[in-house]
C-alpha positions as CSV (number, residue, x, y, z in Angstrom):
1,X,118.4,81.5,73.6
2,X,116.9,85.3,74.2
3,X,114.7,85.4,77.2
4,X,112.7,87.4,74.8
5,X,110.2,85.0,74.2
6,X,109.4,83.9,78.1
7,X,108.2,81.0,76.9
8,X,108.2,77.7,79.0
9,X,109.6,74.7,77.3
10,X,107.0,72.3,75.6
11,X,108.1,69.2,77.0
12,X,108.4,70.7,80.7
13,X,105.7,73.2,80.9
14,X,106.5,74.1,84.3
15,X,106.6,77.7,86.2
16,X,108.5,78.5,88.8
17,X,107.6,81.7,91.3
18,X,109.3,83.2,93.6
19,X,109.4,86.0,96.2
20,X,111.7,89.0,97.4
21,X,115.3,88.2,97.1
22,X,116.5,91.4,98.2
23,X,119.4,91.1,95.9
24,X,120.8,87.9,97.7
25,X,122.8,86.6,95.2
26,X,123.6,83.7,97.5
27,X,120.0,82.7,97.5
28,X,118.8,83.7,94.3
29,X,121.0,81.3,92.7
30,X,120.0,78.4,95.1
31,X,116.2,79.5,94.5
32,X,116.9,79.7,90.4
33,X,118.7,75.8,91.1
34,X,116.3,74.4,93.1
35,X,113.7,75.7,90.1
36,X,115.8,74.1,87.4
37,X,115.6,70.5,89.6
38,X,111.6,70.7,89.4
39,X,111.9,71.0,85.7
40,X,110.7,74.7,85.7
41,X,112.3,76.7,82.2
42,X,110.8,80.3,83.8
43,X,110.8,82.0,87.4
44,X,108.7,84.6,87.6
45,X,109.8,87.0,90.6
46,X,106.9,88.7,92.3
47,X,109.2,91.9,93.3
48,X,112.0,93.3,95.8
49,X,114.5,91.6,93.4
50,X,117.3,93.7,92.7
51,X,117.5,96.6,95.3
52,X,120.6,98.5,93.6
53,X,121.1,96.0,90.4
54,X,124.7,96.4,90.5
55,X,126.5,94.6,88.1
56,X,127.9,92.3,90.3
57,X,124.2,90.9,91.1
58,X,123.2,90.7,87.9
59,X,126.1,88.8,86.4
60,X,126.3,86.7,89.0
61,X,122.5,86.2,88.7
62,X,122.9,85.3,85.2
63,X,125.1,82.5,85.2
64,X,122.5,80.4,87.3
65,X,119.8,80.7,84.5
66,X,122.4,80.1,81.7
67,X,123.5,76.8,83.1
68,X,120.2,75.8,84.1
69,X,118.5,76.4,80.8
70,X,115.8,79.0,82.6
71,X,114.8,82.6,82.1
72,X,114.0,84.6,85.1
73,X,111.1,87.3,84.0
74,X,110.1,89.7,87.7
75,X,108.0,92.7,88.6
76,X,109.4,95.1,90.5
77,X,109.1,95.9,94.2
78,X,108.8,98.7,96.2
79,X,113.1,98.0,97.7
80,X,114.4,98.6,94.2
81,X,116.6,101.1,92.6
82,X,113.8,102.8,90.0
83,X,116.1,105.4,89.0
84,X,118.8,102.8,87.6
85,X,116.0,100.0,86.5
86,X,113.6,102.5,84.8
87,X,117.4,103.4,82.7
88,X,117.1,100.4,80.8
89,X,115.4,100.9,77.7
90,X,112.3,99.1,76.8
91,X,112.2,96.3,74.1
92,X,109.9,96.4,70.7
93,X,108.0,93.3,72.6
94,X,107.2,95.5,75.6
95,X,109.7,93.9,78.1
96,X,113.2,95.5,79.7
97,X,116.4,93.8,79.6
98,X,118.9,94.2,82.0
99,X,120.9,90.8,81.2
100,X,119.8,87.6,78.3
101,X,118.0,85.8,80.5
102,X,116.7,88.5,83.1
103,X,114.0,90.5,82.1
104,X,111.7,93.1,83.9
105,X,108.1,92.9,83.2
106,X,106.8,96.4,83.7
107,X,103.5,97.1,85.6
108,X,100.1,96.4,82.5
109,X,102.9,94.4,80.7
110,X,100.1,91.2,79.3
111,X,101.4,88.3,77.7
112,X,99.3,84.4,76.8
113,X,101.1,81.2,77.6
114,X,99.2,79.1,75.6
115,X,95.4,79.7,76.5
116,X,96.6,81.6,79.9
117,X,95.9,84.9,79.9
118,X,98.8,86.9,82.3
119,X,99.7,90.3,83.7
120,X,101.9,92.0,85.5
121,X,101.5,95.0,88.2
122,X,104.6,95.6,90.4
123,X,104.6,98.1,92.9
124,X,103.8,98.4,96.8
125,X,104.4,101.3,98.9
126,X,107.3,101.2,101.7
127,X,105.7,101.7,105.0
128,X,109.4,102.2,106.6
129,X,110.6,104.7,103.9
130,X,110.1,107.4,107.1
131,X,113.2,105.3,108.1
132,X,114.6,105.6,104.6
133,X,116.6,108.5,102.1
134,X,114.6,109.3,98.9
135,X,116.3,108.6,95.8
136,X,118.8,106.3,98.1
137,X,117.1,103.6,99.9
138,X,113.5,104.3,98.5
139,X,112.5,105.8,95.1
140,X,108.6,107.5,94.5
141,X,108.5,105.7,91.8
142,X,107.5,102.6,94.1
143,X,103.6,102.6,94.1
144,X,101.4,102.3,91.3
145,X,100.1,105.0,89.8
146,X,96.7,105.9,88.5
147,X,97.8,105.8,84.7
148,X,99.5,102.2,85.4
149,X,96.2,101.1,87.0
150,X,94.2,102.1,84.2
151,X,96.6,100.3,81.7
152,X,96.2,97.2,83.6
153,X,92.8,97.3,83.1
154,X,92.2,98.4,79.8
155,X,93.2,95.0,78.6
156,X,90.2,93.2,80.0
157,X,90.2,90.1,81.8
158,X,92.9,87.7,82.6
159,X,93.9,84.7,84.1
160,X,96.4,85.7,86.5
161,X,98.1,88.6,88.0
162,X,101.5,88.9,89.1
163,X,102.3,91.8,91.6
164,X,104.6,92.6,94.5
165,X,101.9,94.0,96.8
166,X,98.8,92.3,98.2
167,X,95.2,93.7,97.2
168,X,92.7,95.2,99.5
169,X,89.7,92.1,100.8
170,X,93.2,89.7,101.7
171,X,94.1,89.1,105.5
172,X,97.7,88.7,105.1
173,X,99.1,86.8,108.0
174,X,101.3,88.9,110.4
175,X,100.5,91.9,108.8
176,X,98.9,94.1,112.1
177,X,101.3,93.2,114.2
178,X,104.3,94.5,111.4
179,X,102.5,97.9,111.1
180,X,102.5,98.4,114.8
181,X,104.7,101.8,115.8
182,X,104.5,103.4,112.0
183,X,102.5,106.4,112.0
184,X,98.6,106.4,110.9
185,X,99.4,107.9,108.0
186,X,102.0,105.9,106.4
187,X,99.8,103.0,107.5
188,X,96.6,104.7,105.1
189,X,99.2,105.4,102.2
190,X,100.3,101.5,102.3
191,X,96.7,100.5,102.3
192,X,96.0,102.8,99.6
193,X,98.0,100.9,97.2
194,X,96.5,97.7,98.4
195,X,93.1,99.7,97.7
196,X,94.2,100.9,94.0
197,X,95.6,96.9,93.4
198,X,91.6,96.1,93.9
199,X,90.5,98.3,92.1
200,X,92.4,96.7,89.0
201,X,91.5,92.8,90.6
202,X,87.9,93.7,90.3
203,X,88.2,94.5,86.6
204,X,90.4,92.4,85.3
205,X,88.9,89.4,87.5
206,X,91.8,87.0,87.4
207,X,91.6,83.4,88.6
208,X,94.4,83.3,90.3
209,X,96.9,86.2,92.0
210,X,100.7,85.6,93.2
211,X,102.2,88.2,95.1
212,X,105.4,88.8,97.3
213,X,105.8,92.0,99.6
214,X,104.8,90.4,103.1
215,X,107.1,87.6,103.3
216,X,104.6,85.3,104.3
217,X,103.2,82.1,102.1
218,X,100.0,81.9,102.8
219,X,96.6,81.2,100.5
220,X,93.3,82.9,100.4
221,X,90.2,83.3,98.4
222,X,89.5,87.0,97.5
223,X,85.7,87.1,96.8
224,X,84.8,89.9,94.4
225,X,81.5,90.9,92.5
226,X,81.3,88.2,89.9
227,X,84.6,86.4,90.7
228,X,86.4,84.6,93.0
229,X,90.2,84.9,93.4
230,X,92.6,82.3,94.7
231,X,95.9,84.8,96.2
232,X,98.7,83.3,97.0
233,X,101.8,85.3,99.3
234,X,105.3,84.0,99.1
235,X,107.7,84.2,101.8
236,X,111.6,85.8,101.1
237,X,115.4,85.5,101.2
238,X,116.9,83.2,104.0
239,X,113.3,81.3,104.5
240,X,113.1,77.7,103.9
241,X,113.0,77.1,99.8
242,X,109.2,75.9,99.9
243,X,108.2,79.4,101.6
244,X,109.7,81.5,98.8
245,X,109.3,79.6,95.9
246,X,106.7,77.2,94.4
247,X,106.5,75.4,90.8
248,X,103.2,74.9,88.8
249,X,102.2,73.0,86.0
250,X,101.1,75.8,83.2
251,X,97.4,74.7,83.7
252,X,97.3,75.4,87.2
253,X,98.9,78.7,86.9
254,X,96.0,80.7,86.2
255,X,93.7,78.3,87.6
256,X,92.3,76.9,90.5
257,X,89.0,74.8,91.5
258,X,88.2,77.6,94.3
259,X,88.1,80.4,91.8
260,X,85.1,81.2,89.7
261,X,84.5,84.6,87.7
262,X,81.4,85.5,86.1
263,X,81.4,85.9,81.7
264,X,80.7,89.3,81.1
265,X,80.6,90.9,77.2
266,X,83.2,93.3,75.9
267,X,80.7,95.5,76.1
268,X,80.0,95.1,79.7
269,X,83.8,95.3,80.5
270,X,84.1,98.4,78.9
271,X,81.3,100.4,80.4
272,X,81.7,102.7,83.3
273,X,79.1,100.8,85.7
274,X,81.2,97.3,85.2
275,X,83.1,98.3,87.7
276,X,84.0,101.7,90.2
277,X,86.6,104.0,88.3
278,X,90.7,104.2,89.1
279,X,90.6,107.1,91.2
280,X,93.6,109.3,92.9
């Protein structure tokens, strides 16, 4: 089977998503298991999956998802390796392989399961990387861009977003207390990706948002103008299962009785008062 089609299986409809691995092979595999035990035939990973991608992760990787019958679909993070990852060439359908059954989903990639609408925007911005070596342990590439915001968006509505970072209205738990020491600035340029990420939530007014990036699970309502947005934070490697990855029904995927969002025409969606512009 080619992960090509990211399609979950009909009699098992079932999603599994998880957080940042940090290319832990040890727990990926036990993640991608314990996904394949709730019936779940796709993981999406919310970012910070691969760091390096060295061979030896990736093959390793794969074997769980073969034997498990699962493909494993992810967004990239701000701790990956974009030089190597962005190497890989793009599919006809959009997508990037870098093994059968593991597949990147680059940031404005959309895709419909079914009625659900879906769309994926990687990216955060490393508060640390003053701690870091460019082009070593963090890559520029990491934050979305302006052009990768307005791709996003330029596809209308959908029901649910799948990022790395965390947009702008969200109290993420933990979160002051982990910026405490970095510099003011490096704390604005963090919350400027968070701000562009909102920018793109307002527009495209999904139902539901999963993200990773903050290594917390937690669950809020983002209220918007028109919209309400249920976001929900996974935890990472080395946390108990249940705090890094979840499984959900297709239906409830994009879907939640706390969200709302407003009907608004093409038309409407289109015009430059809809919503403020993407800006730099």
């Amino acid at each position: 089977m080619r992960g090509s089609d990211l399609q979950p299986n009909r009699v098992h409809p079932r999603i599994a998503l998880a957080g940042d691995w940090h290319a832990d092979t040890r727990y990926g595999v036990a993640a991608i298991e314990h996904a394949a035990r709730r019936n779940a035939t796709v993981l999406i990973h919310l970012g910070d999956f691969g760091y390096r991608f060295t061979d030896m992760y990736l093959d390793a990787l794969e074997d769980a998802p073969r034997r498990c019958g699962l493909v494993l679909g992810f967004v990239d993070g701000n701790h990956e390796d974009f030089d190597r990852l962005l190497a890989y060439p793009l599919a006809d359908s959009g997508l990037r392989y870098l093994r059968e059954r593991i597949v990147h989903l680059p940031r404005g990639w959309r895709w419909s399961w079914g009625s659900t609408q879906c769309l994926a925007l990687g990216g955060a911005y490393s508060i640390d990387r003053i701690l870091r070596v460019e082009g070593t342990s963090w890559w520029p590439q990491e934050v979305i861009t302006v052009e990768e915001a307005e791709t996003a968006v330029a596809g209308g509505i959908a029901d649910v977003m799948f990022c790395h970072d965390c947009p702008a209205g969200v109290v993420v738990p933990g979160r002051p207390r982990e910026r405490y020491g970095f510099p003011p600035s490096e704390v604005a340029a963090s919350q400027a990706n968070r701000d562009r990420l909102r920018c793109v939530v307002d527009q495209v007014r999904p139902a539901r948002l999963w993200h990773g990036h903050f290594h917390q699970r937690h669950q809020a309502l983002l209220e918007g103008a028109g919209y309400r947005t249920v976001v929900d934070g996974l935890g990472k490697n080395n946390d108990p299962i249940d705090n890094n990855l979840v499984v959900v029904n297709l239906p409830d995927l994009g879907h939640h009785r706390w969200s709302s969002r407003a009907e608004h025409t093409a038309a409407e969606m289109g015009s430059a008062a809809a919503a403020p512009a993407i800006t730099a």
